[in-house]
DOVEXPA-628537 format. One record per atom (N, C-alpha, C): x, y, z. Coordinates in pm, whole numbers, plus 50000, padded with zeros to 5 digits. Example, Ala and Ser with C-alpha at 12.3 -4.5 7.8 and 13.67 -1.06 7.14 Angstrom:
<sites>
513194943150780/512304955050780/513204967050780/512854977550708/513674989450714/512905000350787/
</sites>
This chain:
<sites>
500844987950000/500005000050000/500875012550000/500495024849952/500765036449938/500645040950091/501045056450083/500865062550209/499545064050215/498885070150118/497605074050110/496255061250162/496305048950140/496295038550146/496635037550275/497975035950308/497845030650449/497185040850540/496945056850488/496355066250576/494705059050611/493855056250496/492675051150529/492895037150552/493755026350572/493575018850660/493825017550809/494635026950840/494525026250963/494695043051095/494275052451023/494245062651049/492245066351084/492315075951211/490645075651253/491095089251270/491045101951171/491095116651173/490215124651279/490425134751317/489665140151422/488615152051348/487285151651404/486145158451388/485975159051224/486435144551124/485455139251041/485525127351030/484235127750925/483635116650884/484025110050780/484535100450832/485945091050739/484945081050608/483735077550613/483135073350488/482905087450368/482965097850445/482615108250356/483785120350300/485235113050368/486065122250303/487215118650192/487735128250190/488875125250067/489895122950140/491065121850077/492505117050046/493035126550122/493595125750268/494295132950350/495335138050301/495595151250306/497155156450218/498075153750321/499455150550249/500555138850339/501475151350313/501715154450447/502695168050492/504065159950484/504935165350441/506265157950482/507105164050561/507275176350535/507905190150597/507685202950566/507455207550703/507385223550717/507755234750731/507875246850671/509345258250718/508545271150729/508615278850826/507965289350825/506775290850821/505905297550779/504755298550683/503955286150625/505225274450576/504405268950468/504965252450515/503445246850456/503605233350445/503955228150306/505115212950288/504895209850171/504615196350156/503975190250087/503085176750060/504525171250041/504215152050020/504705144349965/504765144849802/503405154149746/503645152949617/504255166349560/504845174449628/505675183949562/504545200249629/503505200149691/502625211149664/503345218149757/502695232649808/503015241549949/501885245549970/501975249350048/500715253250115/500845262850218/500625279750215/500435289450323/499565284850443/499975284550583/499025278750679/498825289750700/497785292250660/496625306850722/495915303050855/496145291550938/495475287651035/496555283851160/497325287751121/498655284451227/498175269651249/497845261251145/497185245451192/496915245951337/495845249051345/494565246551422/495275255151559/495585269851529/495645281651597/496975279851703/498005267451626/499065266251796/500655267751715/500745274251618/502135278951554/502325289051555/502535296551637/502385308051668/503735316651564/504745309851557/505925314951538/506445311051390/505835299451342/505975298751193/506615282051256/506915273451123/506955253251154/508085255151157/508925244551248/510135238851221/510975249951290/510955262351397/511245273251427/512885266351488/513645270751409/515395267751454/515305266751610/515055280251673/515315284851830/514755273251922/513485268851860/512655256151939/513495244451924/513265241651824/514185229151730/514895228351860/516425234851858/517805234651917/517295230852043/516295244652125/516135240052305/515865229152327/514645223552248/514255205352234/515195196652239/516025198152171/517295189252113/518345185252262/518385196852334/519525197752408/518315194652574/516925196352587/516555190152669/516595176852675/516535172552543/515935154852539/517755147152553/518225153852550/519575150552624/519835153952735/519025158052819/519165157452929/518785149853047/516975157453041/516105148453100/514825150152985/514445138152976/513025137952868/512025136652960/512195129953075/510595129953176/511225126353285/510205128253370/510225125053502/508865124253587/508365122153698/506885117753718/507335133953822/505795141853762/505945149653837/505245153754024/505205140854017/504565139454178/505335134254244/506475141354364/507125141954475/508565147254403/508315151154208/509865155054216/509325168954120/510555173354068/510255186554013/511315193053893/511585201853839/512945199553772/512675213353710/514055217353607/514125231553619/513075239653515/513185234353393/512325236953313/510515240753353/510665231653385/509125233453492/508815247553602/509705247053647/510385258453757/510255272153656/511065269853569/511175280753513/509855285453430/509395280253342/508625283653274/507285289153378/507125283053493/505695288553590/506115303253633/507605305853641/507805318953677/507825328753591/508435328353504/508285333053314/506515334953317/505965325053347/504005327553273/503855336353385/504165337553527/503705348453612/504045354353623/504875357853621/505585371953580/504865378853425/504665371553340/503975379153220/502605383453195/501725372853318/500085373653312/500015387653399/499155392653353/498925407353459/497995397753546/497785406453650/496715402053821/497415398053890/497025389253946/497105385154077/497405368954107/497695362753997/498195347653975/499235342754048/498975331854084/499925328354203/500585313754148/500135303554146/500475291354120/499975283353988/501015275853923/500625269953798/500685256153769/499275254353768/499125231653715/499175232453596/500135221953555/500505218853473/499445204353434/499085205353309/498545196153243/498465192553095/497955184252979/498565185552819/497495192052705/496935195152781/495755200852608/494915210752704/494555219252635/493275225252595/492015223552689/491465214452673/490595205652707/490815199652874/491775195452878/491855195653052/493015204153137/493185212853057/493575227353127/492055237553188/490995232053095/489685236053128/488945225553249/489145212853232/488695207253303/489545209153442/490605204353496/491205217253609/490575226053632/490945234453575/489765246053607/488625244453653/487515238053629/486385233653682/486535228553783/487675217553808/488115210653902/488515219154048/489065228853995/489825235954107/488215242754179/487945251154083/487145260554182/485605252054221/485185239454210/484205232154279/484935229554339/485855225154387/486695219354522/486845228854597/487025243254505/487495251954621/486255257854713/485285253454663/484095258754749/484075250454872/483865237054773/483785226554863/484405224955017/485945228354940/486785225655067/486595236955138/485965249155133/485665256255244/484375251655297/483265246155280/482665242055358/481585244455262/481715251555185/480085254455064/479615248654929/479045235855007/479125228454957/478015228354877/476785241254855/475965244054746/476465247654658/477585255754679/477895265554539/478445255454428/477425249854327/478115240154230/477555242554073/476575257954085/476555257653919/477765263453853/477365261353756/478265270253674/477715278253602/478455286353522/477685298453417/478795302353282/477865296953156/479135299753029/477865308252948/478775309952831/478115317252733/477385304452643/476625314752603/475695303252497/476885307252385/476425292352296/477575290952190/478845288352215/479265286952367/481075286252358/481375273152356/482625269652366/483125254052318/484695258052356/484985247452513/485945244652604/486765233952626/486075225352502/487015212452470/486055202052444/486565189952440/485535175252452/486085166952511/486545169052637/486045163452783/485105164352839/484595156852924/483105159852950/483075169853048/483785170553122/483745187853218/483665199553069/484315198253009/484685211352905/483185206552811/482745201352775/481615196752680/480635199852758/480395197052925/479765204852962/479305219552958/480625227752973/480265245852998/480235245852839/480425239452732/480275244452630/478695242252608/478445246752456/476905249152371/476415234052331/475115233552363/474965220952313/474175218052199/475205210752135/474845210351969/474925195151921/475095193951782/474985177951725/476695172351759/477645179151829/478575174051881/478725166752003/477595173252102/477865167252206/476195159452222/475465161152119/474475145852141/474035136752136/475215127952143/475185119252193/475245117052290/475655123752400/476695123552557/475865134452626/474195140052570/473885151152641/472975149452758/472605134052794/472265128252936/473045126853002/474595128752975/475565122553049/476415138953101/475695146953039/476285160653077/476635163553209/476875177153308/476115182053404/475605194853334/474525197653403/473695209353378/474595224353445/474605232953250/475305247353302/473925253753222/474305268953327/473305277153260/474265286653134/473475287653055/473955297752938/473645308852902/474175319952938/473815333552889/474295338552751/473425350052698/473825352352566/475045359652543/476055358452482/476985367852445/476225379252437/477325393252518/476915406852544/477545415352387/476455425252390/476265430152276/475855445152319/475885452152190/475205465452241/473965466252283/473185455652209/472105456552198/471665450452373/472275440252390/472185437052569/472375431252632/473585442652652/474305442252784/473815442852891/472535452352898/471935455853000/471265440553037/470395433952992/469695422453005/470905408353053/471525412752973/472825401853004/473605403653133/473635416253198/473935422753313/473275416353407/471645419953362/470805419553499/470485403653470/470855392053415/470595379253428/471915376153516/472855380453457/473915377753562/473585377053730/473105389753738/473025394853856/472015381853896/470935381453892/469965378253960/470385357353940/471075356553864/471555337053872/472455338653996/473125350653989/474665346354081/474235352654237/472865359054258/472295368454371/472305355354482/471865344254445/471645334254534/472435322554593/473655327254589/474555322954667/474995301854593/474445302454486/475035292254504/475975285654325/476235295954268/477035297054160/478435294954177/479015287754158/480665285054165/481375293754088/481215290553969/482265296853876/481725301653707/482115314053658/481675315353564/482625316653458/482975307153341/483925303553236/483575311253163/484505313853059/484465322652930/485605324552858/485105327852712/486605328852564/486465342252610/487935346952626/487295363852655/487965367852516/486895376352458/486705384552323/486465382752233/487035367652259/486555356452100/485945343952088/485155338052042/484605323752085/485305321251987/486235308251991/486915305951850/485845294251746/485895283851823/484885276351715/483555280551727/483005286651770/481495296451760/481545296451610/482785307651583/482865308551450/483325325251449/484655322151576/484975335751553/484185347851643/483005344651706/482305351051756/483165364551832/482825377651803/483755383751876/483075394451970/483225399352122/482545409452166/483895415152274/483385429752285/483435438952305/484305435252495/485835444152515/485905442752654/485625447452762/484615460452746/484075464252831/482695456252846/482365450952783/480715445152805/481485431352900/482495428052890/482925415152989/483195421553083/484095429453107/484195436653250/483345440853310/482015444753258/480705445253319/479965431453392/480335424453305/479625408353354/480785405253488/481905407453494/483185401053556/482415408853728/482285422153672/482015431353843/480915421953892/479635420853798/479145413953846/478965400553948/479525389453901/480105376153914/481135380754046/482125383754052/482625388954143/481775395254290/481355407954226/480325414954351/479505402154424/478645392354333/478345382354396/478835368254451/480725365754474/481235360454517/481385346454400/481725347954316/481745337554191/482805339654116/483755330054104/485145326954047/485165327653939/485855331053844/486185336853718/486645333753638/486595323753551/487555311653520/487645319553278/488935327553275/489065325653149/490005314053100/488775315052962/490015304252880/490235308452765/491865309352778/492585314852663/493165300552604/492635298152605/493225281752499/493875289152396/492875298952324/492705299452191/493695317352173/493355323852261/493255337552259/494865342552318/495145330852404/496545337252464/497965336552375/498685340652408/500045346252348/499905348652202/499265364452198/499595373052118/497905373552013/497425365352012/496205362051901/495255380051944/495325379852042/494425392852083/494765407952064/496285408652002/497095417051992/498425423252106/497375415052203/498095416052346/498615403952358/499505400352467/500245388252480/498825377852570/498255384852646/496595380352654/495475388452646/494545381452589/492855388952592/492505394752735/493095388852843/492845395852970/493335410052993/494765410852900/494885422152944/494315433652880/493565430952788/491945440352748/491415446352858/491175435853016/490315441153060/490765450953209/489525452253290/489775461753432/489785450353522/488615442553512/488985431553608/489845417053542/490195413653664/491045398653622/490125387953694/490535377853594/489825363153621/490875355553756/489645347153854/490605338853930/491825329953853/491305323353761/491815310753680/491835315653590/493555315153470/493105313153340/493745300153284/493305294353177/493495282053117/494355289452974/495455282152933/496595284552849/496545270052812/497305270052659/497485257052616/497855263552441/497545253952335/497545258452190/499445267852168/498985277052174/500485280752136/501405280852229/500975280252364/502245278052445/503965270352433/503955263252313/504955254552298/505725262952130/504995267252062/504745272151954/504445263151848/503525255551888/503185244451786/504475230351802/504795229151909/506015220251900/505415206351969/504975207852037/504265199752166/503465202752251/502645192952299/501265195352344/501535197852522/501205207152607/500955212152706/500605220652712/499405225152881/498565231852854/499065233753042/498595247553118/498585249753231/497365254053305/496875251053366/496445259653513/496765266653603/496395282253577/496795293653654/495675301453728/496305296153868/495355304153963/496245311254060/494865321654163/495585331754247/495875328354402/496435329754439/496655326154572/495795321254662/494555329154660/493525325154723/492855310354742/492645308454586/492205296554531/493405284054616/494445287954574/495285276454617/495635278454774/495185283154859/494685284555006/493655269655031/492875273754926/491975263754992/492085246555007/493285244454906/494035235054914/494805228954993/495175240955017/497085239855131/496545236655262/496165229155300/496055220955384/495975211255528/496245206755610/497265197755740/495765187255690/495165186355589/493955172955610/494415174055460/494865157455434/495555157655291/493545149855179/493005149255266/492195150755159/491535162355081/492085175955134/491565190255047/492865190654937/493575179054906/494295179754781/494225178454649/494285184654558/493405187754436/494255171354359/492905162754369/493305149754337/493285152954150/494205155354074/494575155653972/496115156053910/495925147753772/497365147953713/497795142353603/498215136053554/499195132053399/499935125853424/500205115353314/501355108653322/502715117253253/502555123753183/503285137353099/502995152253182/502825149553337/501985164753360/503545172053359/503905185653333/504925191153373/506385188753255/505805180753144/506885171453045/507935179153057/509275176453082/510265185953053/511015193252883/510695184352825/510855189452667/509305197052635/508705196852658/507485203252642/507565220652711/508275218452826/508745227552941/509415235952876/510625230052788/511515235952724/511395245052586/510425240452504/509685242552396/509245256252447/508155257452532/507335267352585/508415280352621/509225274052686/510365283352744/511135290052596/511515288152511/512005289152401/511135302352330/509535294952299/508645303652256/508375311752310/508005314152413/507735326452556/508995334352489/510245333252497/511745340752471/511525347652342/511055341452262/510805346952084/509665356052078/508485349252150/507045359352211/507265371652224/508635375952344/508345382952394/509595397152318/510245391452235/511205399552184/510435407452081/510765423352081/510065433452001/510155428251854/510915422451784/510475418451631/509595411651611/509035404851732/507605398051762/506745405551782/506815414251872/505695422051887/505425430851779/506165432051702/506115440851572/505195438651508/505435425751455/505275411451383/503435408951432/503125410751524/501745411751547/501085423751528/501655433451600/500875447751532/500825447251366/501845442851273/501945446851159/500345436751061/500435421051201/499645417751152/498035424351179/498015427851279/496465434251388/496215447151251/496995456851228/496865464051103/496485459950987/497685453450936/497255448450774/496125444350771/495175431150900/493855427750888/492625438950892/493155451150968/492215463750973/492115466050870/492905468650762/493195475450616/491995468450544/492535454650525/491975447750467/490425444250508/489595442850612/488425443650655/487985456250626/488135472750615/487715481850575/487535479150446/488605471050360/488125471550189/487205464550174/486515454650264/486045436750183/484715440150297/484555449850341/483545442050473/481975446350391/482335456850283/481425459050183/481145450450075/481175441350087/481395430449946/480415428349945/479465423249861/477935419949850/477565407049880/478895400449869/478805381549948/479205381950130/479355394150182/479765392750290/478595397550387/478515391750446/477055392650572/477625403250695/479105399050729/479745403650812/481335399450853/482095412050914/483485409050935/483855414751016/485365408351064/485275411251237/486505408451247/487445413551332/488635410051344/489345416351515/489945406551521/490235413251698/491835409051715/493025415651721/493935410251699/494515405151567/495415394451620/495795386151485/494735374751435/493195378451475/492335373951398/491725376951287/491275374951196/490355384851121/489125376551076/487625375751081/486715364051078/485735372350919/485475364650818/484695368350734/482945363950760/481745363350760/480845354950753/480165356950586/480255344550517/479845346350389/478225344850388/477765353950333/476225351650303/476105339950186/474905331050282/473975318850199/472855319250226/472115309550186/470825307950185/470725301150298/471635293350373/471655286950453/471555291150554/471715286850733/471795298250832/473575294250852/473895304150935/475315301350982/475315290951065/476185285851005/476185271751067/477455262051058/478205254751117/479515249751115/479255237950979/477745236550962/478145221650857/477415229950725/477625238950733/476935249850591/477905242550518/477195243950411/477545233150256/478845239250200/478625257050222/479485261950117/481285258950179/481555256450289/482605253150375/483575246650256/482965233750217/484085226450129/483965233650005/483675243149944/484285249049817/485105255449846/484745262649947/485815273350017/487165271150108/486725258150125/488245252550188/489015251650064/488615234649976/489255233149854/489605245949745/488995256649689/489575265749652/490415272649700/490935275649827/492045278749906/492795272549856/493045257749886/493745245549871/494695248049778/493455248949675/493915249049452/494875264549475/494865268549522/495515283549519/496805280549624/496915272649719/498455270749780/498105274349943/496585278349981/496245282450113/495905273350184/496275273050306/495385266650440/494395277850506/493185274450456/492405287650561/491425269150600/490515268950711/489895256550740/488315262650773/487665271650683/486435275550742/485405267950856/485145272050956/484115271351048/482025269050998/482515263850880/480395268650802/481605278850691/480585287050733/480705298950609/481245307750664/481975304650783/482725317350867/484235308950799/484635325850726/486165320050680/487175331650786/488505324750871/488975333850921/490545325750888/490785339650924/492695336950904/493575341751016/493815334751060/494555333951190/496625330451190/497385333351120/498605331651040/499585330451153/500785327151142/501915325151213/502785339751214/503105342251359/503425358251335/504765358851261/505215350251172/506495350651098/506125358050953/505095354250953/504245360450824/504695372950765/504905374350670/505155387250579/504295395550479/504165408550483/503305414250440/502905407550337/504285406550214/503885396850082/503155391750147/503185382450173/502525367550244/501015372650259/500645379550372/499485381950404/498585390950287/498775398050217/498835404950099/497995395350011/498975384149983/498845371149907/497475363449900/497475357150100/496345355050135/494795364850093/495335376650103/493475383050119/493645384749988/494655385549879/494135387049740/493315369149710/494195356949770/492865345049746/491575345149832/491655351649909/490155355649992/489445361249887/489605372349814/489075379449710/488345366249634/489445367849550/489305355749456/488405343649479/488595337949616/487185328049670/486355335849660/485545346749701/484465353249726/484245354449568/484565359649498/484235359249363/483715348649273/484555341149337/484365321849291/482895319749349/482525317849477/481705312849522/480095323649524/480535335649482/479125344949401/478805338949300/479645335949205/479345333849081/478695317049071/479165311949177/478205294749189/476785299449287/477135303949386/475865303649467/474795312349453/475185322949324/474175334649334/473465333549152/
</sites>
């Protein structure tokens, strides 16, 4: 058998449907910007593949730190020992998060960097003695992973129903808007008035698989006083949003108030390897600390703390934080302004939105917006035929790029954005 061949015999792809797809494109190697197939193609990743390359593939600086950890120490169990990388990198993330953050769990994805989170602050009620406070409160439409804690606070849709008896029950408020804030205010108020709300999760600024959804940081800092004033923990998750996507090194630091907990993961490594942290404030980890070892936050990994993973992160954080980086994001947070002032008038465009190094299109159909809208696969595959990775959401097309990116480059991209939109008027209209 071929590669292709052995891909559908023994390969089970994530979030599709393997009777209904095509011929997986076989990456061989990556540099910068671009992927190139086994059969000779390239391909611009307009998606930093799936939002965690922050820095562009194959980044030398990572490469090397990797190289010279896994000659050192590659693992170790991080329960009763500890090591430097680990050490270092929790002081590096607190020192860079603005607030009031105190201590950092280490864990590997996305998904149970959120579940932690949940974990921590029901225990932390618990272990003070309040032992009602156990709802929770997310936005309608958000999506926190697929674990079942995180599948919980997320939206419930044809993803999670199968598993939606097996849920726990969160309440969902509407993303705040101009239109209401006020209503979204005073629901806040009056769920969290009665003393028995734990914690309230949230994408702050952006829902990423919503479809890009983007709002406003004063309408969250309004909800945050709230939740707060009524004694309810604050749990953001920047899976998606942290280091640099927001224009800021986080979406938090948009705001006036700070969250107890935030959840990190996706680019933390710069696309090198998978780890994800839990960051909370002193307080929280009070309720832990102890002389009765059962208020110990029974969680962990067999990889929790990985030291090449440690090292990776440490590497990227160093490149993050150097001004040709930060450049490198403003130049991108601009060029997408430019370009959304020209296109947001297009007669195929419903709406456009950009927050950071995001920029989100919504293409008008006949259809409603929707993640399994039909027009998705023309609009992927015509990318494709043109040399792009963009991975539309439905008919929400966004471009989310590696901050190595060059004007050419980005330039490049929104002239095939054009070009799709033109393509897909002329079929759908």
């Amino acid at each position: 058998m071929n590669w292709a061949e052995k891909d559908k015999a023994y390969i089970w792809h994530p979030f599709t449907q393997m009777k209904l797809a095509g011929e997986a494109i076989h990456i061989e190697r990556a540099e910068g910007c671009y992927l190139y197939s086994s059969n000779g193609d390239q391909y611009l990743d307009g998606i930093s593949s799936w939002w965690v390359n922050i820095h562009g593939h194959a980044h030398p600086y990572i490469a090397e730190k990797i190289a010279q950890q896994c000659l050192q120490l590659e693992h170790v169990i991080f329960a009763g020992f500890t090591h430097t990388p680990a050490i270092k990198l929790a002081e590096k993330l607190l020192a860079l998060l603005p607030g009031s953050f105190s201590k950092v769990f280490y864990s590997d994805n996305g998904s149970t960097a959120v579940e932690v989170a949940l974990k921590m602050a029901l225990q932390y009620w618990y272990n003070k003695g309040e032992i009602g406070k156990t709802k929770i409160i997310a936005f309608e439409d958000a999506y926190h992973g697929d674990t079942f804690g995180a599948m919980s606070v997320g939206a419930r849709s044809v993803f999670t129903a199968a598993f939606q008896e097996l849920l726990f029950d969160v309440v969902h408020i509407p993303l705040p808007s101009d239109d209401n804030i006020d209503q979204c205010t005073e629901m806040l108020q009056q769920m969290t008035s009665k003393g028995d709300v734990a914690a309230f999760i949230f994408e702050p600024l952006v829902l990423g698989a919503a479809g890009m959804k983007m709002y406003k940081p004063e309408h969250l800092d309004m909800l945050l006083a709230v939740a707060k004033r009524n004694g309810v923990l604050c749990i953001a998750d920047e899976v998606m949003t942290g280091f640099g996507r927001s224009g800021k090194n986080f979406a938090i630091e948009h705001l006036v108030h700070r969250p107890d907990i935030i959840c990190l993961s996706k680019g933390i490594t710069g696309g090198f390897l998978p780890l994800s942290v839990t960051i909370c404030t002193e307080d929280i980890y009070q309720a832990f600390y102890s002389d009765e070892a059962t208020k110990a936050l029974f969680h962990g990994h067999s990889y929790t703390a990985n030291p090449v993973a440690c090292a990776a992160a440490l590497a990227s954080m160093e490149i993050l934080t150097q001004p040709e980086t930060q450049q490198q994001i403003r130049l991108i947070a601009q060029e997408h302004h430019s370009f959304l002032q020209n296109i947001k008038d297009h007669p195929f465009i419903k709406g456009a939105r950009q927050t950071g190094t995001i920029l989100a299109l919504e293409i008008k159909t006949t259809e409603n917006t929707s993640y399994f809208n039909l027009i998705r696969d023309d609009a992927y595959n015509f990318c494709l035929g043109k040399g792009v990775l963009l991975r539309p959401l439905g008919n929400i097309i966004y471009f989310m790029p590696p901050y190595c990116i060059t004007q050419t480059e980005l330039q490049l991209v929104y002239g095939v954005i054009i070009d799709m939109l033109h393509y897909l008027q002329e079929k759908y209209t």
